[in-house]
N, C-alpha and C positions, 0 to 999 in steps of 0.2 A: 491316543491316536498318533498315526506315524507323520501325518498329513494334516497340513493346516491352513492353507493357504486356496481358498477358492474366489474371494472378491475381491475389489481394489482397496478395500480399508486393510483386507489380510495381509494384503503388500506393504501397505503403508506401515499396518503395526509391527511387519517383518522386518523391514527397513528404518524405520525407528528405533529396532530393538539391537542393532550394528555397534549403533554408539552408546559409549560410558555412559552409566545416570550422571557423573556431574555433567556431561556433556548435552545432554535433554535439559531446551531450555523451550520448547517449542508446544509439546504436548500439553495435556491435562494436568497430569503426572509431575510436570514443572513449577505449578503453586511453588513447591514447597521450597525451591532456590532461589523464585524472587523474592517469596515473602522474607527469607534470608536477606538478602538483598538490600530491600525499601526498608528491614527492619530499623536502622539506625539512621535518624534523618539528618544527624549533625556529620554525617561523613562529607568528607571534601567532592563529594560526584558532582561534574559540572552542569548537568540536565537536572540535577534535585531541582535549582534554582527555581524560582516561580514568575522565568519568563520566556515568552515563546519563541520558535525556529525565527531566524531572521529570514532565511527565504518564507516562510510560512506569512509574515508580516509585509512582507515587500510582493506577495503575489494580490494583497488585497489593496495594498496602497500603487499598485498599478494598474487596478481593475482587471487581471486576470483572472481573479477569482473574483466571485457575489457571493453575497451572503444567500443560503440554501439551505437544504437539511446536510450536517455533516456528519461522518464516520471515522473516529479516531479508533484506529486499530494498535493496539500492544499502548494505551494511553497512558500506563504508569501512573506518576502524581498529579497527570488531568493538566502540565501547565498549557500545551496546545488547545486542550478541549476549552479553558477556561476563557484565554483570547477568541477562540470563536465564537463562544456564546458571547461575549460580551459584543463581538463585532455584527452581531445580528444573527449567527447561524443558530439552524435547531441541532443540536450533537447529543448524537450517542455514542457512547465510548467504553471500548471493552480491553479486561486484560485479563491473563491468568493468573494473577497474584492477586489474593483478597487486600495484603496489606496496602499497598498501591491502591485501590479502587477508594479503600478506609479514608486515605492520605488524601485522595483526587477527591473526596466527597466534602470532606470539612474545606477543602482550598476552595470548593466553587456555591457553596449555600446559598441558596435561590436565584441561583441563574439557569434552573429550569435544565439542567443536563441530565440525559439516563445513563446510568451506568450500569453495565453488565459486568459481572465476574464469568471465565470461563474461557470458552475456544473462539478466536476471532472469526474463524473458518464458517461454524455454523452462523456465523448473522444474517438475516432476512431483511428485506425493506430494499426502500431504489434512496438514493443518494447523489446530491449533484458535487457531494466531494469524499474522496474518502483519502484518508491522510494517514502517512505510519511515517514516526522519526525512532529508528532505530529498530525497528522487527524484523526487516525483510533480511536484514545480512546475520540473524541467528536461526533462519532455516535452512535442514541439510537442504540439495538439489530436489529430492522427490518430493518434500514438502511445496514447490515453488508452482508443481498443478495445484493445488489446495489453493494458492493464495490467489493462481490469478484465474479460480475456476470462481472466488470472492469477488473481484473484482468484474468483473463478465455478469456476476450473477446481482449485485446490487448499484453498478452505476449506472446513471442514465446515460441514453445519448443524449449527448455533450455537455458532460458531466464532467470532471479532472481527478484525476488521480497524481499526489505529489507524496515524496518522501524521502525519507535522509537516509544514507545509509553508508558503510565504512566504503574508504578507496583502499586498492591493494596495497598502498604504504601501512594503511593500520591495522587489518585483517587481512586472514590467510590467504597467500596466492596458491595455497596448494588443488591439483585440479578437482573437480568432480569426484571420480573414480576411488580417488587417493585417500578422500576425505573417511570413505566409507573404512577404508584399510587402516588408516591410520584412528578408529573408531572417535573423531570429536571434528571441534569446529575451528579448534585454536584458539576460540575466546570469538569468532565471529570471521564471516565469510567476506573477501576483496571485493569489489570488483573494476573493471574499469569502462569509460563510459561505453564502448563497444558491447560488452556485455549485457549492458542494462539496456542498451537499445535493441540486443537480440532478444534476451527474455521479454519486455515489452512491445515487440516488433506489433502485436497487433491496436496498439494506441498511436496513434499520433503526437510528435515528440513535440511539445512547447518550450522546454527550455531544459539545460542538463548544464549544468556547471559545478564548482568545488564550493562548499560553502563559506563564506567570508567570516574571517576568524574576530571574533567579536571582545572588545577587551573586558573584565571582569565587572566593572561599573555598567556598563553597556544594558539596556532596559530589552536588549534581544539578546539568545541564546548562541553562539556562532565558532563551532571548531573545524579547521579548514584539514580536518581527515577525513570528510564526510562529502561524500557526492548530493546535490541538491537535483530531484529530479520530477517536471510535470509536465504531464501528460493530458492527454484529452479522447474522451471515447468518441468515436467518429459515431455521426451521425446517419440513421438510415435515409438511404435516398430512395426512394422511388424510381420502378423501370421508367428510364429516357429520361431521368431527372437532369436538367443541365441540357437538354439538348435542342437546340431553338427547332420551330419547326419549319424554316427555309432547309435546316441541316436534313431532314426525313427523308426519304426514297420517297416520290412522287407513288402513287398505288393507284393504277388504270383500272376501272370497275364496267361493267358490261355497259353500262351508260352513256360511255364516256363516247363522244365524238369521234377519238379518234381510237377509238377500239377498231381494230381491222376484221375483226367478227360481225360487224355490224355494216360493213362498206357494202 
């Protein structure tokens, strides 16, 4: 066939198929890079370590965040997943590398978390958190419906949405358009916080800062290339919600006194 392209996954798998395979790190098809990857655990990576996002620990030790059911998305060796559960949350945590899920499962031994291998995209379930340190800046642009068509589909209202991701010092500033031309990611996509406030325009912004660079001893994770970002899904109001009823237009009914129908 000359012609292949009839739905929005045909697009997606058209536009996916632009960039290198070392460049696919987002798909299904991507196992096989990370499992590369998490293979060797003594490598110097600063996130191997088995402790959590400092924004991630400092949104609970301000009570902006409660414990709930949570959604660690691209969760790797599970250190996020594993401080949530222990901080009361119920977590489910998905990644496309089996050896990572392998790694996150002996790290967290009866602390009751699910672990999914696979696409973060298809997850089901409502979630009053869902959390990604490092995912959102290895998808090209067209992949970024997928994620927040994820998020729209499993968070509650007023649920939060937080996560790490590179600033344009450490990932590509090259634009959109370019990315597809130049067929990769660079190692991972910029952005700055103007950016992430447009892709997210429809959450409400709680907080957006640089992440606080955290020294090696340090019992949190903390490197200051990384934008820290939460959000919160607005909640549904009801018509006239908010609106006292001195504010209401008076409404004259045939009864009324001073109906001039009735004079």
């Amino acid at each position: 066939m000359l012609r292949n392209v009839r739905t929005l996954d045909d697009v997606m798998e058209l536009l996916d198929g632009l960039f290198a395979p070392g460049a696919d790190r987002w798909t299904a098809r991507a196992g096989d890079w990370w499992d590369g990857f998490y293979a060797d655990r003594s490598r110097g990576v600063p996130f191997f370590a088995a402790k959590p996002d400092e924004n991630l620990a400092g949104y609970l030790e301000r009570g902006l965040v409660t414990p709930g059911r949570a959604l660690d998305v691209g969760c790797g060796p599970g250190r996020n997943a594993v401080f949530l559960a222990r901080r009361g949350f119920q977590v489910d945590a998905v990644d496309v590398s089996a050896t990572a899920i392998a790694w996150a499962e002996e790290r967290s031994e009866g602390l009751g978390i699910r672990y999914r291998h696979g696409d973060a995209f298809t997850t089901e379930g409502s979630y009053d958190l869902v959390y990604d340190s490092g995912c959102f800046h290895h998808l090209p642009p067209h992949r970024r419906i997928g994620y927040l068509a994820l998020l729209d589909r499993v968070l509650v209202p007023g649920g939060h949405f937080a996560l790490t991701c590179f600033t344009a010092e450490e990932g590509t500033t090259t634009p959109d358009a370019e990315l597809y031309r130049q067929a990769g990611l660079s190692g991972g996509v910029g952005y700055d916080p103007d950016d992430l406030r447009w892709v997210f325009q429809d959450l409400a912004e709680v907080e957006l800062r640089r992440m606080t660079e955290e020294a090696p001893d340090s019992a949190f994770f903390g490197k200051s290339f990384l934008w820290t970002g939460l959000f919160r899904k607005q909640r549904v109001q009801p018509p006239n919600a908010g609106v006292r009823q001195a504010e209401r237009p008076a409404v004259a009914t045939c009864e009324s006194r001073d109906n001039p129908l009735l004079q």
